[in-house]
C-alpha positions as CSV (number, residue, x, y, z in Angstrom):
1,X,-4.9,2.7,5.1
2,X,-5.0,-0.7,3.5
3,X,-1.6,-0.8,1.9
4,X,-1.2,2.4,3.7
5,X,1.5,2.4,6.6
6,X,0.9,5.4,8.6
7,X,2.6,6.7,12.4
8,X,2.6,9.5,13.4
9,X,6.5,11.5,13.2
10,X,7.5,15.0,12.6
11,X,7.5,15.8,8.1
12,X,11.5,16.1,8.1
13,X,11.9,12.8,9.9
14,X,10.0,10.7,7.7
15,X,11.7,11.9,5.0
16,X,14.8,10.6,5.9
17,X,12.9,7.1,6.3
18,X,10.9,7.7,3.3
19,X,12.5,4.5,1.1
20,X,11.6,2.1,3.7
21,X,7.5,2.3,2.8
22,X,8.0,2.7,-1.1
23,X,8.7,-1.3,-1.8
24,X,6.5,-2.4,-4.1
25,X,7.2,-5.9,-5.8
26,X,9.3,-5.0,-9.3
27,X,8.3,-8.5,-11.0
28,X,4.6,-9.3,-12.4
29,X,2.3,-11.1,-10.4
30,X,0.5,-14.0,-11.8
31,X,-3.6,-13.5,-11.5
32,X,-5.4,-15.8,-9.5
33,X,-7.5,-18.3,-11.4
34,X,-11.1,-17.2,-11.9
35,X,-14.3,-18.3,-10.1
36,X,-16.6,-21.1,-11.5
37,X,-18.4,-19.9,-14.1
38,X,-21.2,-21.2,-12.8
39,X,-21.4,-18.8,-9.7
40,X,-20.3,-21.6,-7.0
41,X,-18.5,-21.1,-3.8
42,X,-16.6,-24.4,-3.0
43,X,-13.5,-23.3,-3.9
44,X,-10.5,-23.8,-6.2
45,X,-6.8,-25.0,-5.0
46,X,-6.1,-21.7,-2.8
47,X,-9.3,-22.8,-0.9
48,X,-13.3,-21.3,-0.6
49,X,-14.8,-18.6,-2.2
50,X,-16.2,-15.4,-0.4
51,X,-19.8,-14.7,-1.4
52,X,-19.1,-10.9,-1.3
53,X,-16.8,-9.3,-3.1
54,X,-13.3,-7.7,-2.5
55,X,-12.1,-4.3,-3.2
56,X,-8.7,-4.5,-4.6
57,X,-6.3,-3.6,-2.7
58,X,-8.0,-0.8,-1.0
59,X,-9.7,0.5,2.4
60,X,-11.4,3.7,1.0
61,X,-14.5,2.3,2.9
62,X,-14.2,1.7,6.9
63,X,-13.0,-1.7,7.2
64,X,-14.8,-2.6,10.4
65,X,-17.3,-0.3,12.0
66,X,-20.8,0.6,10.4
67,X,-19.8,4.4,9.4
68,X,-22.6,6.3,7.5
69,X,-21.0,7.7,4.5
70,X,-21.7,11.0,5.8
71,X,-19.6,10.2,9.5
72,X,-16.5,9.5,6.4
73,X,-16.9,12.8,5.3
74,X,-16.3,14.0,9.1
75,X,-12.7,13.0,8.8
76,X,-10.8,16.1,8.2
77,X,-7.1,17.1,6.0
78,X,-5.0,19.9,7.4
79,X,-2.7,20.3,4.2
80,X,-0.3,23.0,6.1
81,X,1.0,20.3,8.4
82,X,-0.2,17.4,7.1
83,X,-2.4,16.6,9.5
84,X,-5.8,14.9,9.5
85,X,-8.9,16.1,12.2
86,X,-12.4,14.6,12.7
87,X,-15.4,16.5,13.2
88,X,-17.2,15.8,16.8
89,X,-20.0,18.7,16.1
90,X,-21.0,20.7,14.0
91,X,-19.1,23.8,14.5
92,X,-16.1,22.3,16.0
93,X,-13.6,19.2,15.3
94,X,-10.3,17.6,17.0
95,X,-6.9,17.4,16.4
96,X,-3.7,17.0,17.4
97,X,-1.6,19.9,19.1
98,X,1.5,18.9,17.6
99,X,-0.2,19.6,14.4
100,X,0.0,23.4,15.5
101,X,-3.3,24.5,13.8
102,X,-4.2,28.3,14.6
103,X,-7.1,30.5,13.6
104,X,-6.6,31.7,9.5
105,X,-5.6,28.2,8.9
106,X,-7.8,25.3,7.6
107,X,-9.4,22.1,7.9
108,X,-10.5,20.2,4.3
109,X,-13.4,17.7,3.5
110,X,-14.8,16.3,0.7
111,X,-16.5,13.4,-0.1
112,X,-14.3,11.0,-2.7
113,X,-11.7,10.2,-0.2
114,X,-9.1,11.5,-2.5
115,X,-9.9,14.7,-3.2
116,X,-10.7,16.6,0.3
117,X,-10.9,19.3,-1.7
118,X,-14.0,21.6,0.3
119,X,-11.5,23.8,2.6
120,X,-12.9,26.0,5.6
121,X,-11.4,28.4,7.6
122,X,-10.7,27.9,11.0
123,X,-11.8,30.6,13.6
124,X,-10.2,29.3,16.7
125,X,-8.2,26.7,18.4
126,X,-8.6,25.6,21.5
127,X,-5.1,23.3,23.1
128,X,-5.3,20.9,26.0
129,X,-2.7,22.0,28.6
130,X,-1.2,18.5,29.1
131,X,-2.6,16.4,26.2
132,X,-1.5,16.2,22.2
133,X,-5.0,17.3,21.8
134,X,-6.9,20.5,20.3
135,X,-9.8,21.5,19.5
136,X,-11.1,23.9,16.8
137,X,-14.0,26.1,16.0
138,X,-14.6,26.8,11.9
139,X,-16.5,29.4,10.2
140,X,-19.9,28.9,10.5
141,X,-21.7,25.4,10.2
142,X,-19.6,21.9,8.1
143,X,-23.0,21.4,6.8
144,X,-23.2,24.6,5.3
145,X,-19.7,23.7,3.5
146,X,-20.7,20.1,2.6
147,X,-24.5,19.0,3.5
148,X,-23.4,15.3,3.8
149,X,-21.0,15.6,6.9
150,X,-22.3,13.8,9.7
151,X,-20.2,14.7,13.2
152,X,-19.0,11.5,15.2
153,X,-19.4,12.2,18.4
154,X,-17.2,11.7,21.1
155,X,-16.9,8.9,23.3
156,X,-18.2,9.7,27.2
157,X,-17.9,5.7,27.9
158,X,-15.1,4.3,29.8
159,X,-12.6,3.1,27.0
160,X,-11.2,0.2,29.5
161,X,-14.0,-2.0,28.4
162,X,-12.7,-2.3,24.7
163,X,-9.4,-3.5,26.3
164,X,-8.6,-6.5,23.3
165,X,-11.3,-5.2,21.1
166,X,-10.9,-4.0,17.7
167,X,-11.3,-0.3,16.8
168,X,-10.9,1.9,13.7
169,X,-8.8,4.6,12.6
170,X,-8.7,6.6,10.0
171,X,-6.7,9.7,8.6
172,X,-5.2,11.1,5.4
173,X,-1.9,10.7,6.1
174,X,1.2,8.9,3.8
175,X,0.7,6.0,1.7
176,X,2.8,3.2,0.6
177,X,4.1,5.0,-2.2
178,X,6.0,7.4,0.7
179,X,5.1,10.7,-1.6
180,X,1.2,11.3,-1.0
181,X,-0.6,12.6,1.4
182,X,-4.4,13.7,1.2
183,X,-6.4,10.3,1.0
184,X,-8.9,9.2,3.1
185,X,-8.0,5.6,4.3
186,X,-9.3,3.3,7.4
187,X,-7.3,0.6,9.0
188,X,-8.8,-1.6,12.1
189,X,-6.0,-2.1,15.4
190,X,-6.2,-4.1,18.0
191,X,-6.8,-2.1,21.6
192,X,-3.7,-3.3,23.5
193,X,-2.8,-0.8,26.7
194,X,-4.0,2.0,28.5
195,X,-1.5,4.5,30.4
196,X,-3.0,8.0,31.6
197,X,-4.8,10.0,28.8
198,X,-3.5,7.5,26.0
199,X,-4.9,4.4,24.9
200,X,-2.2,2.1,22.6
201,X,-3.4,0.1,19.7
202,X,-1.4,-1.8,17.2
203,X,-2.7,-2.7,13.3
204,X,-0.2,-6.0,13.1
205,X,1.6,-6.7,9.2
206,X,2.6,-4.2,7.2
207,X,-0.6,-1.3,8.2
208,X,-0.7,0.8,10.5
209,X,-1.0,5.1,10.9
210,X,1.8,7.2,9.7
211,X,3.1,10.9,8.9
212,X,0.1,13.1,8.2
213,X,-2.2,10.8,10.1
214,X,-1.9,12.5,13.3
215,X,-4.9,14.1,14.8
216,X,-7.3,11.2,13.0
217,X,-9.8,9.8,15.1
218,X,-10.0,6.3,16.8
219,X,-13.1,4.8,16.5
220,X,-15.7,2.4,18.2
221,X,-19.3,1.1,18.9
222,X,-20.5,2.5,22.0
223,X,-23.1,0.4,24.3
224,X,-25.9,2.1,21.9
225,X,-24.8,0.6,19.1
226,X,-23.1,4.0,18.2
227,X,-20.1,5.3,16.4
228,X,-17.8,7.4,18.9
229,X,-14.3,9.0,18.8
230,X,-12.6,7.1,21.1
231,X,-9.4,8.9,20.6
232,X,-6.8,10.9,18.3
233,X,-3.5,10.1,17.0
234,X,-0.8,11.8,18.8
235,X,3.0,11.6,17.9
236,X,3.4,8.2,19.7
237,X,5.9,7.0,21.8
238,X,8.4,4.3,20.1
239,X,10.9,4.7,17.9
240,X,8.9,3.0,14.6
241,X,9.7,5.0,11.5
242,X,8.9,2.5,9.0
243,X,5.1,3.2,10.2
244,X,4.0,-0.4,11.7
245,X,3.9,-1.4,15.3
246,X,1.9,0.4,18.2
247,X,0.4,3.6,18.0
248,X,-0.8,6.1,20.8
249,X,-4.0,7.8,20.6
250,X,-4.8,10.6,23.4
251,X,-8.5,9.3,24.9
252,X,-11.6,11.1,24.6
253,X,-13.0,9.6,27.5
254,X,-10.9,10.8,30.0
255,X,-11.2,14.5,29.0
256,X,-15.0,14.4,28.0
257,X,-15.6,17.1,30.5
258,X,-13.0,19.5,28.9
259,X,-14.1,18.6,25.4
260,X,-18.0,19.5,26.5
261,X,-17.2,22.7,28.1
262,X,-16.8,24.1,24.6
263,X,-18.6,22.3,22.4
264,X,-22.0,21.5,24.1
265,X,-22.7,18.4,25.5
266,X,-22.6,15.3,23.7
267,X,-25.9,14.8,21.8
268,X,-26.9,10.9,20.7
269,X,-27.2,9.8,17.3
270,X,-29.5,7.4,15.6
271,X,-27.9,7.0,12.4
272,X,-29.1,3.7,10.1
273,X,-27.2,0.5,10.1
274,X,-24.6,1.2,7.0
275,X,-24.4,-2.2,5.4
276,X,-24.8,-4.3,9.0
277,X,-27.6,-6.4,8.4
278,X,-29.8,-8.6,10.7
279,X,-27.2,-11.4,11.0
280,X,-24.8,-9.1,12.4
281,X,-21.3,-9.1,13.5
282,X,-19.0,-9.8,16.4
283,X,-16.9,-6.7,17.7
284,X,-14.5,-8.3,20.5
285,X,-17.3,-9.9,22.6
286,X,-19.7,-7.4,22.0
287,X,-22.7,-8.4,19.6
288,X,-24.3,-6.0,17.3
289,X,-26.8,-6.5,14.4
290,X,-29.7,-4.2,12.7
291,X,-33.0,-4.1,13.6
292,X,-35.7,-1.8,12.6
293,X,-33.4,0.4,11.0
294,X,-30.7,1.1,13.1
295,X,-28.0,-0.5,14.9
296,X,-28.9,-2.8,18.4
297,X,-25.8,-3.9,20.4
298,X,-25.2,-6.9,23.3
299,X,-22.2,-6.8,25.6
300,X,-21.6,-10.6,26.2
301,X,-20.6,-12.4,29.2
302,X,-18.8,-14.9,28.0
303,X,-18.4,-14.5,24.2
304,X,-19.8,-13.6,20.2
305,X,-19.8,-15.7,18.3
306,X,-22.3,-17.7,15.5
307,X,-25.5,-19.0,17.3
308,X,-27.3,-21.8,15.5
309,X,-30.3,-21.2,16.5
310,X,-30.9,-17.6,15.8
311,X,-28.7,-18.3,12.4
312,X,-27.1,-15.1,13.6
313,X,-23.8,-13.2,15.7
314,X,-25.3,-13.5,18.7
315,X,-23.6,-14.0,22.7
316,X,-23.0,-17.3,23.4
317,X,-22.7,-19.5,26.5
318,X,-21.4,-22.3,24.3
319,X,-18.9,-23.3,22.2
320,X,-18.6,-21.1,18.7
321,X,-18.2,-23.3,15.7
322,X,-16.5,-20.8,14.1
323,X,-13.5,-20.4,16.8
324,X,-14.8,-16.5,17.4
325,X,-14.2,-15.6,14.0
326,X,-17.3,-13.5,12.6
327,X,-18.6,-13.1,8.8
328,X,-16.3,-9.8,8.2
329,X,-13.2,-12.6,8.8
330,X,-9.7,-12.1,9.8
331,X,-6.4,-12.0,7.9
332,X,-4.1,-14.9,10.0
333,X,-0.7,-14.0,7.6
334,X,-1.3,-14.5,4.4
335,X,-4.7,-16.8,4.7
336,X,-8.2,-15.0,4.9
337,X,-10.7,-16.8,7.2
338,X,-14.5,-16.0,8.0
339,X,-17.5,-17.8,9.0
340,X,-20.5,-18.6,7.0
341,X,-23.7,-20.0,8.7
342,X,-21.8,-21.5,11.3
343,X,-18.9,-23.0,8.7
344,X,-15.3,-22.0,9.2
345,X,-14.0,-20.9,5.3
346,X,-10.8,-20.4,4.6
347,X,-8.7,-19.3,1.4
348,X,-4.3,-19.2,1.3
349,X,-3.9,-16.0,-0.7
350,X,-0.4,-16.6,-1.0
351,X,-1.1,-20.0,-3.0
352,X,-2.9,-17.5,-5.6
353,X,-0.1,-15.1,-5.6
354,X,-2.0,-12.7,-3.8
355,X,-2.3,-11.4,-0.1
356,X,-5.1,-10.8,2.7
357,X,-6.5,-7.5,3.7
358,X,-9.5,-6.4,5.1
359,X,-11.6,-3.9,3.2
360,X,-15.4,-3.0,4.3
361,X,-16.3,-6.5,2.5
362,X,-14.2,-8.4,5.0
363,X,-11.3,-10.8,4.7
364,X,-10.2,-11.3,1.2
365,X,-7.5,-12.2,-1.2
366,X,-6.4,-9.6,-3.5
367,X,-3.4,-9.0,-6.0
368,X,-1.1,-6.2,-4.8
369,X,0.4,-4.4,-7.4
């Protein structure tokens, strides 16, 4: 989903719309100039240099949340609609209901996000009688299919306090190209509105869900420090065929009840801290870090942000030197910003002839091809 514009219409529409997401620039694009040799960080004329380094042009990796590898491999491909699922147990996984999965069909995993190529029958499906939800029972165990699936559980939490908070989605739906489908690829959006069951979220530039990505999961840190479904991608609501814009995902916490009477109640998880280290990072104002191993989390009060004293993303009662931007970064147009021990950094991709994304090392300038 990095270059990856997904939303979520009916497989004939999009086909009609199809041209609109296959622009890709026809002339070469000149390389950025190189790094000091000599390993430094002050910068060149498009501005600083990231310690960490980018993946180009891609979000195979979660962008924002800590995901185990093994909570990636939950996300599921249904190649008859397309349609993508995530796995909330064992046994059973979600979708959506416009993807009209029914027992004999399948649901496909696999661990290199291209190639979901592990497929398991479904045994039944299960339809919410108002909601684009369903869920689904598979033969057997996902473990005993692929060993290194790790269910995300569903969030029991009341979504309303991530209200302007950053979440992640994820899915296998259509890329840039507009001809492929089967890819696992995460995008972060920006929690924006809640009506009923749905919850609307909106990616901002040219990213976002789209065909085949319906019935991916919407993801976010719970208050113990855990990874939760938040919601899944229904067919949303607005006219937006050229797959950016705001997206509507029906909520997991509202029908947590529903969900529970057929799978079991919702067991916790203490998975490690996937790449988060002890400095941490800010998620909207909620502060989260590793600490013996596993991920510890701090609602604050009045913000997150860097605090000089710990030399860490930790709440704040004062000013934050950084303006509430975190080590991961943002993309503001075409200019990657992130914070380094309490400095602001900055670096115009465009100067460079390249553009800003945000792949799991943050913030960076890459060429796009």
């Amino acid at each position: 989903m990095a270059a990856k514009r997904f939303r979520s219409r009916s497989l004939g529409r999009f086909l009609l719309f199809a041209f609109l997401l296959s622009g890709c620039p026809a002339n070469p694009i000149t390389p950025p100039p190189p790094p000091p040799e000599d390993g430094g960080t002050n910068g060149d004329r498009c501005g600083d240099f990231r310690a960490t380094s980018a993946i180009h042009n891609g979000t195979a990796d979660p962008t924002l949340l800590p995901l185990e590898a093994g909570q990636a491999f939950a996300i599921g491909y249904l190649p008859m609609g397309p349609c993508s699922a995530i796995f909330v147990h064992e046994e059973w996984a979600l979708t959506a209901r416009h993807c009209r999965l029914a027992a004999g069909g399948e649901v496909c995993v696999g661990e290199p996000p291209a190639r979901p190529d592990i497929c398991i029958p479904v045994e039944e499906v299960i339809d919410h009688p108002t909601l684009d939800l369903s869920i689904f029972r598979i033969e057997g165990r996902v473990t005993d299919h692929l060993d290194t699936v790790v269910p995300i559980p569903i969030l029991t939490q009341d979504l309303g306090l991530f209200a302007g908070q950053l979440a992640e989605a994820a899915g296998y739906g259509l890329q840039e190209d507009g001809r492929r489908f089967g890819e696992r690829e995460f995008v972060p959006e920006m929690i924006v509105d809640f009506e009923g069951g749905w919850v609307t979220v909106i990616a901002g530039g040219d990213r976002g869900v789209c065909n085949g990505d319906s019935g991916g999961p919407l993801m976010v840190i719970d208050e113990n420090g855990e990874v939760r479904v938040a919601g899944v991608l229904d067919q949303g609501a607005e006219d937006n065929d050229d797959c950016r814009g705001r997206d509507h995902y029906t909520r997991t916490d509202r029908i947590a009840g529903w969900i529970q009477d057929y799978i079991g109640p919702v067991q916790s998880v203490t998975g490690g801290c996937a790449g988060v280290d002890e400095i941490g990072r800010c998620f909207g104002s909620q502060a989260y870090w590793c600490e013996e191993g596993r991920i510890r989390t701090a609602r604050c009060p009045v913000r997150c942000g860097w605090n000089g004293s710990r030399n860490a993303f930790r709440c704040l009662e004062s000013d934050d030197p950084c303006e509430g931007i975190d080590g991961f970064g943002i993309c503001d147009g075409e200019t990657a910003r992130w914070c380094e021990a309490g400095e602001l950094k900055a670096r115009a991709c465009g100067s460079c002839a390249q553009s800003c994304v945000r792949n799991h090392a943050g913030a960076n300038c890459v060429v796009i091809p």
